[in-house]
C-alpha positions as CSV (number, residue, x, y, z in Angstrom):
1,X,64.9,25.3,-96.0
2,X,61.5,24.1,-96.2
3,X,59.8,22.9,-92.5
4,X,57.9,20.5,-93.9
5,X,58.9,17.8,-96.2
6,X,56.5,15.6,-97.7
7,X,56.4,13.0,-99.9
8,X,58.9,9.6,-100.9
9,X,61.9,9.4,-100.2
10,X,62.2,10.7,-96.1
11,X,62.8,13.8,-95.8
12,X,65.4,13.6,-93.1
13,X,67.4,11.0,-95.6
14,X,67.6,13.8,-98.1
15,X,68.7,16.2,-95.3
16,X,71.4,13.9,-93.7
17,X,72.2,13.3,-97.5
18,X,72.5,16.7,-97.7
19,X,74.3,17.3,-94.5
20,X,77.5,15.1,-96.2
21,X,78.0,17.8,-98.8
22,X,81.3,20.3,-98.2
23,X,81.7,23.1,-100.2
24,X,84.7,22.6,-102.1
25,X,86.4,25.4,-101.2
26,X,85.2,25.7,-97.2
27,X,85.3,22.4,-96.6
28,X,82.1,22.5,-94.2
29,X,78.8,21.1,-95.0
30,X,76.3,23.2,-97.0
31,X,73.5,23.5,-94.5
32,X,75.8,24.7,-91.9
33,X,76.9,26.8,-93.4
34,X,73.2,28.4,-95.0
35,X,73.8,27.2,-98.6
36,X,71.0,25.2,-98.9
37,X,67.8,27.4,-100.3
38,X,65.0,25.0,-100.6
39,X,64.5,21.2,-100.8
40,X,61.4,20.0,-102.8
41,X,60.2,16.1,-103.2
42,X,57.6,15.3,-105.6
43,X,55.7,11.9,-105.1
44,X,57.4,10.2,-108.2
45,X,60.8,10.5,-106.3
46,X,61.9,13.7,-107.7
47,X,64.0,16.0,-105.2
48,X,64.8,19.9,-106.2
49,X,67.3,20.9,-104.2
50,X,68.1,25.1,-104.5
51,X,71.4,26.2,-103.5
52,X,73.0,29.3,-102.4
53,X,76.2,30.2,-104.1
54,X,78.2,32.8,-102.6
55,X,78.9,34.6,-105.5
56,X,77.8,35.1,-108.6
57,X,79.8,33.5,-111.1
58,X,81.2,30.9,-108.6
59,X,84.1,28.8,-110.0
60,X,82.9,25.8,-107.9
61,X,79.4,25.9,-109.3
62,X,79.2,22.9,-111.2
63,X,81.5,21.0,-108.2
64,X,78.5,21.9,-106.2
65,X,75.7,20.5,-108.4
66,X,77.4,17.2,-109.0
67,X,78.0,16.7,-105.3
68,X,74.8,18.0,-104.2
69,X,73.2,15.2,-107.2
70,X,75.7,12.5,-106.0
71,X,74.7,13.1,-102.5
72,X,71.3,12.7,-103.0
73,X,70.4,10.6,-105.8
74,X,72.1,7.9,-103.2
75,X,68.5,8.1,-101.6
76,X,66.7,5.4,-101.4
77,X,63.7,5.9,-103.1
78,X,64.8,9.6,-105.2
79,X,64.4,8.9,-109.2
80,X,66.3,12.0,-110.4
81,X,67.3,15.2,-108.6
82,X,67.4,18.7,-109.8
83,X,69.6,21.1,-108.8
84,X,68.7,25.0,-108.8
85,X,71.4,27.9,-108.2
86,X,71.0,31.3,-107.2
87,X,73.1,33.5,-105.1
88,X,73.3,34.8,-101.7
89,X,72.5,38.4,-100.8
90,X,74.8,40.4,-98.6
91,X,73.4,39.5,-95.6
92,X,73.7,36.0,-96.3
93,X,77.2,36.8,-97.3
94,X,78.2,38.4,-94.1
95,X,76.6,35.7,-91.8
96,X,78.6,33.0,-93.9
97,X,81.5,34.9,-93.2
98,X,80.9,35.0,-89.4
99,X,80.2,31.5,-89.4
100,X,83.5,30.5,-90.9
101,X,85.7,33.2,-89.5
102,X,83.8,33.3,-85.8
103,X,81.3,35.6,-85.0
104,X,83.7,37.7,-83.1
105,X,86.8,37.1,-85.1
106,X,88.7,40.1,-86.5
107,X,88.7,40.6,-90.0
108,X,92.4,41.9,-90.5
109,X,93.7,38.9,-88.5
110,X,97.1,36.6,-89.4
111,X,96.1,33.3,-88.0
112,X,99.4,32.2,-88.1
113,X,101.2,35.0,-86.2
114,X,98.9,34.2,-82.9
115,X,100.2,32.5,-80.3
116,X,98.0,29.7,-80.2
117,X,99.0,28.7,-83.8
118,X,100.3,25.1,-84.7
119,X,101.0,25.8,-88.4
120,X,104.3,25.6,-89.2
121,X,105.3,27.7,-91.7
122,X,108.3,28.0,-94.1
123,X,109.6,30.5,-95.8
124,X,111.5,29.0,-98.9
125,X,114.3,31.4,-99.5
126,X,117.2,31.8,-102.0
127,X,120.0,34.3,-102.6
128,X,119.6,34.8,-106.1
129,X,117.1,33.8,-108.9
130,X,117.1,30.7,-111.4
131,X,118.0,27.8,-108.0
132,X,114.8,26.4,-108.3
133,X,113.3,27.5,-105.3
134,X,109.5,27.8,-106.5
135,X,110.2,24.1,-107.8
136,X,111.0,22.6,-104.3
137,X,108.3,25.1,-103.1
138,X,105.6,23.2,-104.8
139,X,107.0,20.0,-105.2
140,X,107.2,19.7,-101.2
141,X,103.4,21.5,-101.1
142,X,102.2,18.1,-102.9
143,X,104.5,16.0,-101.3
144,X,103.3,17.1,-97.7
145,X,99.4,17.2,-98.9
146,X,100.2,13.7,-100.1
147,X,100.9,12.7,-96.9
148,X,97.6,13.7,-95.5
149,X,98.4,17.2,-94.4
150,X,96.3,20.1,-94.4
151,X,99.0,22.1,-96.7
152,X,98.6,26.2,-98.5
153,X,101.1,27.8,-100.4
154,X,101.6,31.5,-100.6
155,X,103.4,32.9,-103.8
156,X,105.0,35.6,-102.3
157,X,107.4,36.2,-105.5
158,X,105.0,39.0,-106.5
159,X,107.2,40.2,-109.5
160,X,108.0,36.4,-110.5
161,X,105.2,34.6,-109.1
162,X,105.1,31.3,-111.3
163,X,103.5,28.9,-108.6
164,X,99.7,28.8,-110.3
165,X,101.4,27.6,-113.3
166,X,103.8,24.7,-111.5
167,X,100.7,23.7,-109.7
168,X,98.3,23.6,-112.5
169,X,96.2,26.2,-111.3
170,X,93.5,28.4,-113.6
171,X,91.2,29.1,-111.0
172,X,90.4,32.5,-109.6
173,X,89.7,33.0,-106.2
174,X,86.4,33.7,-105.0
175,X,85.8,36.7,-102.6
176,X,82.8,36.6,-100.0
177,X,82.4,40.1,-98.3
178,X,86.4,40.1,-97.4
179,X,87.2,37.2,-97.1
180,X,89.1,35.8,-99.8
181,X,88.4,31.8,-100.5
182,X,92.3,30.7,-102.1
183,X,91.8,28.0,-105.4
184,X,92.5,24.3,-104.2
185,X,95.3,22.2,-106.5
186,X,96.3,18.3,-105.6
187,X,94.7,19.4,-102.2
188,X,96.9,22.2,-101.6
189,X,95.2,25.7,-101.2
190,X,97.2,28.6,-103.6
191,X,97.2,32.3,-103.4
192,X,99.4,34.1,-106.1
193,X,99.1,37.7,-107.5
194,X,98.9,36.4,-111.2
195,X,95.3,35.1,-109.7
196,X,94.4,38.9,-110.1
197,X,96.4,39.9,-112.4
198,X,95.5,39.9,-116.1
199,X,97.1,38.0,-118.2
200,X,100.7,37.9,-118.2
201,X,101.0,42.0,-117.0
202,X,104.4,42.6,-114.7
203,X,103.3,44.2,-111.5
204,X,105.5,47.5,-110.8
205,X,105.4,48.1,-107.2
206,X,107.3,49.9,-104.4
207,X,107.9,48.6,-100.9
208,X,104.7,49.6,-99.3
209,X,102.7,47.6,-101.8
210,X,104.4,44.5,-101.9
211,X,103.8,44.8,-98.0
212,X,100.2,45.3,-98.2
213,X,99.6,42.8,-101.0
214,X,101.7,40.5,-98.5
215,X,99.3,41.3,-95.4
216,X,95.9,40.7,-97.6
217,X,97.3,37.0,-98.6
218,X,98.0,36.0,-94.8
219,X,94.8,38.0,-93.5
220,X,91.9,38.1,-95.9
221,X,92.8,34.5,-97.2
222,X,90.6,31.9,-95.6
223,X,93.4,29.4,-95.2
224,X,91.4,27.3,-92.6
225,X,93.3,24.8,-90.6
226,X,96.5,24.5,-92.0
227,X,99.4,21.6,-90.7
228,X,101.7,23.6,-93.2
229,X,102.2,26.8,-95.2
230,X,104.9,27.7,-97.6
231,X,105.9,30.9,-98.5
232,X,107.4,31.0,-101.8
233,X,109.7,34.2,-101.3
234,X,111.7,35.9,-103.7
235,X,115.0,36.3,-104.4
236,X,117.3,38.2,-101.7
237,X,116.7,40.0,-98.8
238,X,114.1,42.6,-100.2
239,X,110.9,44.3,-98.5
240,X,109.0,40.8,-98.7
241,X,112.2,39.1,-96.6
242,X,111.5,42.1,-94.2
243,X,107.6,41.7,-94.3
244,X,107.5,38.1,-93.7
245,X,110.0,38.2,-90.4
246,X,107.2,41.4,-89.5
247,X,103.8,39.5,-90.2
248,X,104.7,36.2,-89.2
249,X,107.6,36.5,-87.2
250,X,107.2,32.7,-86.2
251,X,108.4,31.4,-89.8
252,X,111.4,29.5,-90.5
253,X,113.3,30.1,-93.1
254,X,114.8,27.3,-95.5
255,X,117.1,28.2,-97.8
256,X,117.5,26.6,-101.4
257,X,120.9,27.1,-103.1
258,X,122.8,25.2,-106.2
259,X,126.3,23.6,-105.3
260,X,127.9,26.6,-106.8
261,X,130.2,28.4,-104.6
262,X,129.2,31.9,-105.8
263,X,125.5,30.6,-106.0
264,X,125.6,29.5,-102.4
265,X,127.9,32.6,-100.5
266,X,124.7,34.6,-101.8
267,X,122.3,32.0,-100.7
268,X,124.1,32.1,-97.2
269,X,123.3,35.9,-97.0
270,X,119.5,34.8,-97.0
271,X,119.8,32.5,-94.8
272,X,121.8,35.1,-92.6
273,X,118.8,37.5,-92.2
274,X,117.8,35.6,-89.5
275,X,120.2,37.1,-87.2
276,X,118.7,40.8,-87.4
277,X,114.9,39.1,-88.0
278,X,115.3,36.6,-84.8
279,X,113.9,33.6,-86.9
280,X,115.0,30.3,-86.7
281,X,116.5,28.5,-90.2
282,X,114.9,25.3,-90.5
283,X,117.9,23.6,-92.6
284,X,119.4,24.0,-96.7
285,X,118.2,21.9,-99.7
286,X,121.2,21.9,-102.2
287,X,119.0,21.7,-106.3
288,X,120.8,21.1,-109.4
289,X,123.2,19.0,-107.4
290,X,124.5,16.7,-110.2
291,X,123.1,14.9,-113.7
292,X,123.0,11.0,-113.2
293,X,124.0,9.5,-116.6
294,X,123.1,6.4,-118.5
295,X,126.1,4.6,-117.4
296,X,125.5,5.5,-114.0
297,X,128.1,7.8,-112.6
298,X,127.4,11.6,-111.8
299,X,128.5,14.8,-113.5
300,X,128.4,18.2,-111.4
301,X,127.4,20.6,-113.4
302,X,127.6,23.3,-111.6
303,X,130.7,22.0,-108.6
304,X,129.9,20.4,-105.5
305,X,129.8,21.5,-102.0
306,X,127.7,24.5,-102.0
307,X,124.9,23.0,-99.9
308,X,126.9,21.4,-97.4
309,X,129.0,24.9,-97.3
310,X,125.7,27.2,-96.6
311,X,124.8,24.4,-94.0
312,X,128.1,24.9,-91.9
313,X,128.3,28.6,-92.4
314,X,125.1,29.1,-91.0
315,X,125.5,27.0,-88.2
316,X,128.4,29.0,-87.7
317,X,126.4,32.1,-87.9
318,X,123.5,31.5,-85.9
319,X,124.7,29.7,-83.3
320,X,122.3,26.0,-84.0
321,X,122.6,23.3,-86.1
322,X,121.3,24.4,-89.9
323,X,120.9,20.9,-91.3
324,X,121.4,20.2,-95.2
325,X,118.1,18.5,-95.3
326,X,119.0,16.9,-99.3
327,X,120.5,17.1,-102.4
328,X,118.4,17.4,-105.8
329,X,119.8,16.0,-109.1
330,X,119.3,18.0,-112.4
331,X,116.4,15.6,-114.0
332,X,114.4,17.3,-117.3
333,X,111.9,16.0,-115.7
334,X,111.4,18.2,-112.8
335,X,111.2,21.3,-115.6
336,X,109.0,19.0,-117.7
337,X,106.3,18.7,-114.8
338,X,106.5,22.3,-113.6
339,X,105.6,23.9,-117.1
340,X,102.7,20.8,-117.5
341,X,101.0,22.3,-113.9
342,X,102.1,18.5,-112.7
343,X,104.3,18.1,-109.7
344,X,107.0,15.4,-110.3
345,X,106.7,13.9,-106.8
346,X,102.8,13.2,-108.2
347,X,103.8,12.7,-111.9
348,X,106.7,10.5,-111.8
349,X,107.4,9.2,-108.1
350,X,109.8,7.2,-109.3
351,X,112.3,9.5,-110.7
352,X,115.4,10.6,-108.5
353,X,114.7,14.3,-108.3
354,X,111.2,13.0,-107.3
355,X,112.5,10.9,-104.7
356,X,115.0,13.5,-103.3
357,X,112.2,15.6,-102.6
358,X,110.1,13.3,-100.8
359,X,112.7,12.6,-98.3
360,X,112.6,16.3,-98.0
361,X,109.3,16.5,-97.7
362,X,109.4,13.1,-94.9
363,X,111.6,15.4,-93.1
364,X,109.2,18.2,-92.5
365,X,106.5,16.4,-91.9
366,X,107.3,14.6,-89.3
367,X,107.8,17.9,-87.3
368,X,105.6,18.6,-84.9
369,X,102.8,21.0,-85.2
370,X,104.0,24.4,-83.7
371,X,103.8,24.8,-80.3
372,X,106.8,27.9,-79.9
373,X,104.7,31.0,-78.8
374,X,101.6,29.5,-77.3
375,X,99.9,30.5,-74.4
376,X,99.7,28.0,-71.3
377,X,97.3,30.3,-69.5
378,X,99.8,30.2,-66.1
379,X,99.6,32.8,-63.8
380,X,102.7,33.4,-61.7
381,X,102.6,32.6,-58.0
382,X,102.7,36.4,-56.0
383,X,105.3,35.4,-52.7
């Protein structure tokens, strides 16, 4: 930035103007973090404000020039700003990255597999496809972000990822250096493979792979402070089941099964892993659990029970309580807002499924912040 400022309006208003600009994506002010090129103010009140965009071809570009113009057209005394773009070297790029990640932060680092993490993290499993797993995924992602929490999702279904759509995301994500800046939808941060995928392409990949691609979304994402991530896994107990328990070996597992009995002895078996992976099942959410007609009595579709029945053979199982945390009705709704990138407990709060969900979601929330793992810094007494 320019030392010295001179002109109408003050030069430190247009700075501390400045200074209340976040990158949308970072979620830290430009000029800490070096974004801010050159500031110009000409006599008749015009301010040229240059900024540094990370990339070229940055997705947040025109977020950043109406914020940067918000900002400081506020000025007292600024008759028009103009905002100039250009992009930062590599350099620049690996000193931004060192002041977001911590100068000497490791690069290849799962923040949420330390022991000083509070995020709590969930790992939405099901025993077969088709319960509506991904829809309680994101459904409870807005639900909790709603709430005020700091919230990412993780489409871990890498050969039926469908999260970008259900949260209406068309963003890419943005890579500076290695670190990898995840899109932002109803103020929940998403990583998916169909972000890098093109088009509608299947991805055909062994074990080793989906382990990797797994790794980079935990490690090279910068997920920032999260309250809460959810891990939309896919069906079964596959190589991702195996590769969660191994990456982030704190996550609890919460299983999503219809109230059919064949649907949920399968679900059970995911929520069984937990015995050979040591991680704890935070409770069953029962979806499709019956149709609410216009005269107000219920049909089951699909039988009744199956939730309640994972619930107590798990219990069984592990050894501790495995709660049936709700019961979803089957509302066209729910479908209607997933395929329109709209979560229903945003779209239509007032529906039942939408409700249902939000009690879910009330649930979690109120959960305490992880402290299982942390370090207290003691040092046994020597006798």
């Amino acid at each position: 930035m320019s030392e010295t400022l001179t002109g109408t309006p003050a030069p430190d208003a247009v700075n501390a103007a400045l200074a209340t600009v976040q990158d949308p994506e970072i979620n830290r002010p430009l000029p800490e973090l070096g974004m801010i090129k050159d500031v110009r103010i000409g006599d008749d009140g015009l301010v040229e404000v240059d900024v540094y965009l990370t990339v070229a071809g940055c997705p947040m570009r025109e977020t950043i020039t109406s914020r940067v113009t918000e900002a400081v057209g506020q000025v007292a005394g600024v008759t028009a700003v103009k905002v100039g773009l250009d992009v930062m070297d590599d350099a620049q790029r690996a000193e931004l990255r060192k002041t977001v990640r911590g100068t000497d932060a490791p690069d290849a680092v799962i923040p949420f597999a330390q022991p000083g993490s509070l995020t709590r993290v969930y790992a939405v499993a099901s025993g077969k496809g088709g319960v509506g797993k991904s829809s309680v995924t994101v459904n409870l992602a807005a639900a909790l972000a709603k709430r005020g929490l700091s919230v990412g999702v993780v489409d871990a279904d890498i050969y039926g990822h469908s999260v970008p759509r259900m949260l209406g995301v068309d963003d890419k994500p943005t890579q500076v250096d290695n670190m990898i800046m995840p899109p932002q939808s109803y103020g929940v941060k998403v990583i998916s493979i169909g972000m890098f995928t093109p088009g509608n392409t299947p991805v055909v990949w062994r074990g080793p792979m989906l382990h990797r691609a797994l790794q980079q979304f935990l490690a090279d994402v910068w997920w920032g402070d999260l309250d809460v991530l959810l891990m939309d896994l896919p069906p079964g107990t596959g190589d991702v089941a195996i590769s969660v328990a191994q990456l982030v070996p704190n996550a609890e597992i919460l299983v999503v099964t219809t109230p059919q009995q064949a649907a949920a002895e399968v679900a059970e078996r995911a929520g069984a892993i937990a015995t050979q992976t040591h991680q704890q099942v935070v409770g069953v959410v029962e979806n499709m659990s019956w149709l609410e007609l216009p005269d107000g009595s219920r049909m089951e579709l699909f039988g009744a029970g199956g939730g309640q029945a994972v619930s107590d053979a798990l219990t069984k199982t592990l050894g501790a309580r495995v709660p049936l945390l709700g019961q979803i009705p089957l509302d066209t709704r729910l479908r209607e807002a997933g395929d329109a990138g709209a979560p229903i407990v945003l779209a239509q709060p007032d529906a039942p499924a939408a409700q249902s969900l939000e009690k879910i979601a009330e649930g979690l929330a109120v959960r305490s912040r992880g402290l299982s793992g942390m370090s207290l810094n003691l040092t046994p007494v020597r006798r």
